[in-house]
C-alpha positions in Angstrom: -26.6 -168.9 -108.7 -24.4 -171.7 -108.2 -24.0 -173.8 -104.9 -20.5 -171.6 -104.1 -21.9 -168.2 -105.2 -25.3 -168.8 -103.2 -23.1 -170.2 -100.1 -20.6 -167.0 -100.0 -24.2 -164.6 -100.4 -25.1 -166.0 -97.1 -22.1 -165.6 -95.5 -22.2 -162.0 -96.3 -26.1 -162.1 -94.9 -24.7 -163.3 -92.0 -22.2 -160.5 -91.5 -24.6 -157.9 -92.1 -26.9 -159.6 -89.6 -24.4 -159.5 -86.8 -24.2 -155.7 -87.3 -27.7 -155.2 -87.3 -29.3 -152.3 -85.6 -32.7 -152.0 -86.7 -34.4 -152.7 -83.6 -33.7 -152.1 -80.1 -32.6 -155.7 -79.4 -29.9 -155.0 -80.4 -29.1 -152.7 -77.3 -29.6 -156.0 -74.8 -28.3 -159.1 -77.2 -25.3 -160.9 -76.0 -25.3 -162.8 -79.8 -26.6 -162.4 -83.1 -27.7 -165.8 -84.0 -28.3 -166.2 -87.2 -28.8 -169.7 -87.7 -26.7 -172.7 -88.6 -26.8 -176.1 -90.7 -26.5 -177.4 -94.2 -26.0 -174.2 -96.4 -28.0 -176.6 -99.3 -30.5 -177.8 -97.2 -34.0 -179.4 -98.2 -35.5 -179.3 -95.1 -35.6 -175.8 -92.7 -36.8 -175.3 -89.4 -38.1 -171.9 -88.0 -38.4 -171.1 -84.5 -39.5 -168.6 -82.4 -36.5 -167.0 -80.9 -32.6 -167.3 -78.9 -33.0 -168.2 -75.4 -30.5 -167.2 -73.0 -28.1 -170.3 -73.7 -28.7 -169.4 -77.2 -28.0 -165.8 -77.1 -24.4 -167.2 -74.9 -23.1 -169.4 -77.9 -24.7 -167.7 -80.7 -26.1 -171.1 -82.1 -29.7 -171.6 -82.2 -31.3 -174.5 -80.4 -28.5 -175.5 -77.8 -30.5 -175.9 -74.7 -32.6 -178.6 -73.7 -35.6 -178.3 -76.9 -32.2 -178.9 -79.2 -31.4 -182.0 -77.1 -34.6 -183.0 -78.4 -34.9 -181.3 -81.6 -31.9 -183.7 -82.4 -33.8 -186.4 -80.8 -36.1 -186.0 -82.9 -34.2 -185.5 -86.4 -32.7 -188.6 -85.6 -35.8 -190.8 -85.7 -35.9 -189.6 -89.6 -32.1 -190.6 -89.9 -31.3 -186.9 -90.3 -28.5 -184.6 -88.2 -28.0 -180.8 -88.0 -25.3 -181.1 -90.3 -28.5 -182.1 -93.0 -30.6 -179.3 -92.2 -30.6 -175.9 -91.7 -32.1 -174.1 -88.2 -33.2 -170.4 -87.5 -35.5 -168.8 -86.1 -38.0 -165.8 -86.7 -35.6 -163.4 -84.7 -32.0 -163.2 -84.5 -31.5 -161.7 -81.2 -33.1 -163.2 -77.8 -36.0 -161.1 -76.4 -34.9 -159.6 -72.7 -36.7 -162.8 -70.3 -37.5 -164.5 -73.4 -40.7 -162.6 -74.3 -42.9 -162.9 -76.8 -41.9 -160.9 -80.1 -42.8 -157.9 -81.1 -43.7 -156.7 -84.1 -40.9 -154.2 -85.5 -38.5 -156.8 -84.2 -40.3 -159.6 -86.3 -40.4 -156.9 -89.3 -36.9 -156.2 -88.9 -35.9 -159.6 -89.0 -38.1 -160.4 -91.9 -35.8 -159.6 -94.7 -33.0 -161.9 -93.3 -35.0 -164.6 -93.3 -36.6 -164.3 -96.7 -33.3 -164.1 -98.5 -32.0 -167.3 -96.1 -34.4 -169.4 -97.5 -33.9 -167.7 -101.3 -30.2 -168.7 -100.8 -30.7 -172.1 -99.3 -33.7 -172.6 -101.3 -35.1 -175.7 -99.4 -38.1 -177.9 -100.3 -39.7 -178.0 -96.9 -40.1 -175.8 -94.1 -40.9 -176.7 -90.6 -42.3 -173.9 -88.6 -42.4 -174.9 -84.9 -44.2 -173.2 -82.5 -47.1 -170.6 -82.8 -45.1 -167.7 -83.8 -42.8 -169.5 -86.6 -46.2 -170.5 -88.1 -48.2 -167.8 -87.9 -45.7 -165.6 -89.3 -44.8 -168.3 -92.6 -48.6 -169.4 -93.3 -49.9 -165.8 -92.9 -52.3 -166.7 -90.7 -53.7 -166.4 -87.0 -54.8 -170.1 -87.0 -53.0 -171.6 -83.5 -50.3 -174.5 -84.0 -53.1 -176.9 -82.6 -55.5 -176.9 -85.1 -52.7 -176.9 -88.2 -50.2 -179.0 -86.9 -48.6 -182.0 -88.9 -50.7 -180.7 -91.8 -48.5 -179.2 -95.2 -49.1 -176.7 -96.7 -47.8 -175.1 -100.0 -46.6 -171.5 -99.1 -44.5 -169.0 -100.8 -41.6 -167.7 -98.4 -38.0 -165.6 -100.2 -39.4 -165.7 -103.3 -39.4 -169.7 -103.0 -42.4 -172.1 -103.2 -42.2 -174.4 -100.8 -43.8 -177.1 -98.4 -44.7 -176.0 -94.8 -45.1 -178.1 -91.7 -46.6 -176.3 -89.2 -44.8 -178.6 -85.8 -45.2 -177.7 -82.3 -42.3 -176.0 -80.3 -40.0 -179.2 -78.9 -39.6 -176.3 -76.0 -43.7 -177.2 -75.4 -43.2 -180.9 -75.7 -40.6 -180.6 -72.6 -43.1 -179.1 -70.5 -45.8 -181.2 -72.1 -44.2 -184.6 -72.7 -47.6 -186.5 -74.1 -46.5 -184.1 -77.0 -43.4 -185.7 -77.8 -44.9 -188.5 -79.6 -47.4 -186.3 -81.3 -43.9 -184.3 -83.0 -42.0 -188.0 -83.3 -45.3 -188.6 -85.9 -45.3 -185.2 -87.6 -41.6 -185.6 -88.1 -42.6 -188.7 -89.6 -44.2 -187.3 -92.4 -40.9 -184.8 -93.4 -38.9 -187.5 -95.4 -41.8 -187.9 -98.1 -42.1 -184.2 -98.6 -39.0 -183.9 -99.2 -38.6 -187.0 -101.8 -41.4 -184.6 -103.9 -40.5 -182.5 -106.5 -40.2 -178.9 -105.1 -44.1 -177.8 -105.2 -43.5 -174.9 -107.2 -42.6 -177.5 -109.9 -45.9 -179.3 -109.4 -47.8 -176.2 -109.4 -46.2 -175.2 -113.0 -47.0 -178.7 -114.2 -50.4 -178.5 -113.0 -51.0 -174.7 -114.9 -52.0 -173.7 -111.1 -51.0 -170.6 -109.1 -49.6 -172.2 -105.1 -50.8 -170.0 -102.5 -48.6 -167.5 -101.1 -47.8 -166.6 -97.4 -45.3 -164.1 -96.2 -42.1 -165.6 -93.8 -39.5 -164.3 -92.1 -36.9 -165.4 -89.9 -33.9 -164.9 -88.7 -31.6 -166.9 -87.1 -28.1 -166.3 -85.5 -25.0 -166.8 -84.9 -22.2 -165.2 -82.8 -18.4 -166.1 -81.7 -15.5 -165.0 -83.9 -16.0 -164.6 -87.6 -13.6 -167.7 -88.8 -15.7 -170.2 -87.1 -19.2 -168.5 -88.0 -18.1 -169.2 -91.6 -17.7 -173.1 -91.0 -21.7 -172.8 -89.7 -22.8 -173.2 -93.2 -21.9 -176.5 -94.5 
């Protein structure tokens, strides 16, 4: 697919997401948010979920963890306009629990064919659930963090950098840095060739790891399309 044909497929992934009644979050949403940014992105991030100034706008990371999520992108010389933000659900758990599983499977499928469509080089899963979910496995945030990894998510080989929340590095701010130097490291991933082109090269099968996510967007339908730049 061509950059136009892959952009209008996502539009029309968006607007099946915002009808989405799979599971019964739908029943206490305010938004869908699907997740917003650089429709040709190299560089995704994953999060966890919409909080509650999340589920008003329909835009994901909006609150005070975007504040520094931007922060943060800028100390790489990168905006939102250069990446592309989502999260593993679409619709904000009621009090902002933790996910549940037939919401994280229903969302799954949204996310996969995001990242087919967007088809980025690098990943950045931050938080527990974000990596757990796109490095298939239970080992915590602390132990993996700032370390890549070559996973396959939507069909599409890619880097992933596990990164903590910038939600825990609020409430824990001797984090911040920690993030500021895995961030760091994002720029020279993406300069790589995709690692799915390294594997072929190399005659070498890249691990694989199953990823979902889902992220959302609500508002009227004329300015969600704008969302994907």
């Amino acid at each position: 697919m061509d950059r136009a044909e892959r952009r209008e497929r996502l539009v029309e992934l968006y607007k099946e997401a915002s009808e989405c009644r799979l599971c019964p979050l739908s029943e206490t949403r305010g938004s869908v948010v699907f997740g917003n940014g650089n429709a040709d992105a190299d560089l995704m991030f994953i999060g966890e979920a919409p909080g509650a100034e999340e589920d008003r706008q329909g835009l994901p990371f909006v609150g005070r963890a975007g504040g520094l999520l931007d922060e943060l992108l800028g100390g790489i010389d990168l905006t939102r306009k250069d990446v592309f933000v989502a999260n593993v659900l679409k619709c904000r758990p009621p009090g902002n629990r933790d996910p549940q599983p037939i919401e994280i499977e229903s969302c799954r499928p949204y996310l996969e064919k995001q990242v087919e469509l967007i088809q980025p080089r690098v990943i950045g899963t931050l938080g527990n659930f974000a990596t757990k979910l796109i490095t298939a496995s239970n080992t915590g945030i602390t132990r993996v963090r700032g370390t890549p990894q070559v996973r396959t998510v939507g069909g599409r080989t890619v880097f992933v950098v596990p990164l903590f929340h910038p939600a825990a590095a609020l409430r824990t701010p001797s984090l911040a840095e920690t993030l500021r130097e895995d961030f760091a490291k994002l720029p020279g991933l993406i300069a790589q060739p995709p690692p799915g082109e390294i594997a072929e090269e190399r005659d070498e099968i890249p691990d694989r790891g199953d990823g979902a996510t889902v992220a959302a967007t609500a508002g009227s339908e004329a300015s969600q399309l704008d969302l994907f730049g």
